[in-house]
C-alpha positions in Angstrom: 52.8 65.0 178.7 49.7 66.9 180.4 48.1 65.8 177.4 49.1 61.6 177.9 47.8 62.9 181.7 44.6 63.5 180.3 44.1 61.0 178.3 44.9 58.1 181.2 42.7 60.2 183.2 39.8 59.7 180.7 40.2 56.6 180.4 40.5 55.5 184.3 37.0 57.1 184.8 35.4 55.5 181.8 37.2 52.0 183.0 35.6 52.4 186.5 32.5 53.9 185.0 32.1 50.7 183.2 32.8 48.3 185.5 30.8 49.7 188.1 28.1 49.3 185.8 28.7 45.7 184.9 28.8 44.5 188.8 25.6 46.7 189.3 24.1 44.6 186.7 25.2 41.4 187.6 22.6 38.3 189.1 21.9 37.0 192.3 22.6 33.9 193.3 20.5 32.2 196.6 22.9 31.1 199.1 22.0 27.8 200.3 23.8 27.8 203.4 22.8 30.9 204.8 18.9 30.9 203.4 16.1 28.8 205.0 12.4 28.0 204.2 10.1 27.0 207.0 5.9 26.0 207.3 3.9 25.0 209.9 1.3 22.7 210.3 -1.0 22.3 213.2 -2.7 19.0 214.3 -5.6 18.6 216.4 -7.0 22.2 216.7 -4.0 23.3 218.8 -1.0 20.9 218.1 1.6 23.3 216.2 5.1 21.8 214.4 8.0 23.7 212.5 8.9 21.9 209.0 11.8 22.9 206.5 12.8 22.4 203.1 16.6 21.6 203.3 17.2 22.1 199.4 16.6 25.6 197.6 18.4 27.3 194.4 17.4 30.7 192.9 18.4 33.6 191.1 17.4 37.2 190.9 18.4 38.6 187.6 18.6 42.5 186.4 15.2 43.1 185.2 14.5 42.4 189.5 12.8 39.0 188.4 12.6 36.2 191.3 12.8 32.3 190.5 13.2 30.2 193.7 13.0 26.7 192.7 12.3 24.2 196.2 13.0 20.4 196.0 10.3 19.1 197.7 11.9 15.8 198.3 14.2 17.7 200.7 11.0 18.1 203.2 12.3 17.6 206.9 9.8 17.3 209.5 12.1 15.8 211.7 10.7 12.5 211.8 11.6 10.2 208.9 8.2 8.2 208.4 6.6 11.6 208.1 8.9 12.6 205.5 8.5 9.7 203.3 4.6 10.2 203.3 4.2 13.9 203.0 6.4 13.1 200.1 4.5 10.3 198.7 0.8 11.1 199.6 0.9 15.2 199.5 3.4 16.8 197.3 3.6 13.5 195.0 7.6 13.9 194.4 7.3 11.5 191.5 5.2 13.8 189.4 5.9 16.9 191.2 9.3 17.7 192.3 9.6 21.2 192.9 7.7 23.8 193.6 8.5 27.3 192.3 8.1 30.9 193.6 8.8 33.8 190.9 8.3 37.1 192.0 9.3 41.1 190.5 11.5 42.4 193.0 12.4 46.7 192.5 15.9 46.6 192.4 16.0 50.0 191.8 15.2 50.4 195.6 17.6 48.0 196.6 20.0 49.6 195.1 19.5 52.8 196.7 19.2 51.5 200.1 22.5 52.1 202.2 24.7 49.4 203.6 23.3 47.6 206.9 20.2 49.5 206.4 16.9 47.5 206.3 13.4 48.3 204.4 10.1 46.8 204.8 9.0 46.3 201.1 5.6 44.3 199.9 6.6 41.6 196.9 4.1 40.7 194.7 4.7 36.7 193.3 3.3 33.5 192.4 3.9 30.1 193.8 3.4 27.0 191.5 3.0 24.1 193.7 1.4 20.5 192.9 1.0 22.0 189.4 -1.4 24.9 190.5 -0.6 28.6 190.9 -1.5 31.2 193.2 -0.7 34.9 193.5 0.8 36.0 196.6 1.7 39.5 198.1 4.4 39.2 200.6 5.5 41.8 202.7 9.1 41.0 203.6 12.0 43.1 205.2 15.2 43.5 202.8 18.5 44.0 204.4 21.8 44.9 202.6 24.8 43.4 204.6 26.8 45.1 201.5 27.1 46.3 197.7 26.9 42.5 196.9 24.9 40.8 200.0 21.1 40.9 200.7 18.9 38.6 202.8 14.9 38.9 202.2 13.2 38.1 205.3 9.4 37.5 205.9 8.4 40.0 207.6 4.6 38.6 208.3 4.1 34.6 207.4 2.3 34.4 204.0 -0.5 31.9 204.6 -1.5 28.8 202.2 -4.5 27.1 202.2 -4.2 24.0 200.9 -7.2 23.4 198.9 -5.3 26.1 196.4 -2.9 24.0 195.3 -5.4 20.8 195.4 -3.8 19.1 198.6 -7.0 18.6 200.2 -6.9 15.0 199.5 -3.3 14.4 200.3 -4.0 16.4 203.8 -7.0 13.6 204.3 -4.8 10.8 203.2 -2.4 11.7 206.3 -4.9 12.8 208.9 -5.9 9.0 208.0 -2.6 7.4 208.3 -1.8 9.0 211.6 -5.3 8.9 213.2 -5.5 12.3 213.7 -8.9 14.3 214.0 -8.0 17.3 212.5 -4.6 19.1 210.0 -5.6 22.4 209.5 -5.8 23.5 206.1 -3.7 26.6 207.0 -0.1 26.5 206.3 1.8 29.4 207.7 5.0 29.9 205.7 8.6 31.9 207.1 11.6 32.2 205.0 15.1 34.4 205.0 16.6 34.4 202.0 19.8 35.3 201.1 21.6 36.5 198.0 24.8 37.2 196.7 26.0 39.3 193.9 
């Protein structure tokens, strides 16, 4: 009998042991609803306006690799007319539809952050947009709601230019088509980001 104890015993820890490892190594999936991406533009040397992308899917597997995939067709600017010609004349939807960040994320420090506990961490990625890529270093604050619930935040905008990504003529194209002197070729980006186990 103390022996059939044991034995359970045993086995209950190697159980738990085991499926506490298999939920540690599980993905993470973006959460759509509760994860945004925002860039600016500014107009005529001081003119500034907020722009989103409604539509992002990602993952975060175990090896702490990032993949954020953004339909650019989802661009809202808030005016429709604007929409339909930063789709057409910059990002070029028909060719280009997405645009893709993948970045090496160190779980490991995740992991051992506590629950509701924040950490400013610096990501190191790479954004392929209008068929070019560019490196980026993002410093970002991570913040674990719980065991299974994080949201990445940027904790400083990561600036674009535009002439990375060969925009430059695009920009042009609508400076012309609103008859505007000036779009900066800055694009200040924000994001939060959240994930679920």
């Amino acid at each position: 009998m103390i022996f059939s104890k044991h034995i359970y015993t045993v086995l209950l820890i190697v159980t738990t042991v085991l499926f506490s490892g298999l939920a540690s190594s599980a993905d993470w999936t973006l959460d759509q609803k509760q994860s945004q991406l925002n860039f600016m533009s500014v107009k005529k040397g001081s003119i500034a306006e907020n722009h989103q992308f409604t539509s992002l899917q990602g993952q975060l597997n175990t090896q702490g690799e990032l993949e954020i995939n953004i339909d650019l067709a989802s661009v809202d600017t808030a005016i429709d007319l604007r929409n339909e010609r930063m789709k057409e004349f910059l990002f070029n939807t028909q060719k280009y539809s997405q645009a893709t960040l993948t970045a090496q994320v160190d779980l490991s420090a995740v992991d051992d952050m506590p629950v509701a506990s924040s950490a400013v961490m610096t990501v190191a990625g790479t954004l392929n947009l209008h068929g070019q890529d560019k490196a980026l270093d993002m410093i970002v604050l991570v913040t674990k709601l719980s065991a299974n619930n994080i949201v990445v935040t940027s904790a400083e905008p990561v600036l674009l230019n535009v002439a990375d990504f060969d925009l430059v003529v695009g920009v042009e194209k609508l400076r012309e088509l609103a008859k505007l002197p000036s779009i900066s070729p800055a694009v200040p980006v924000t994001f939060y980001i959240t994930l679920n186990k």
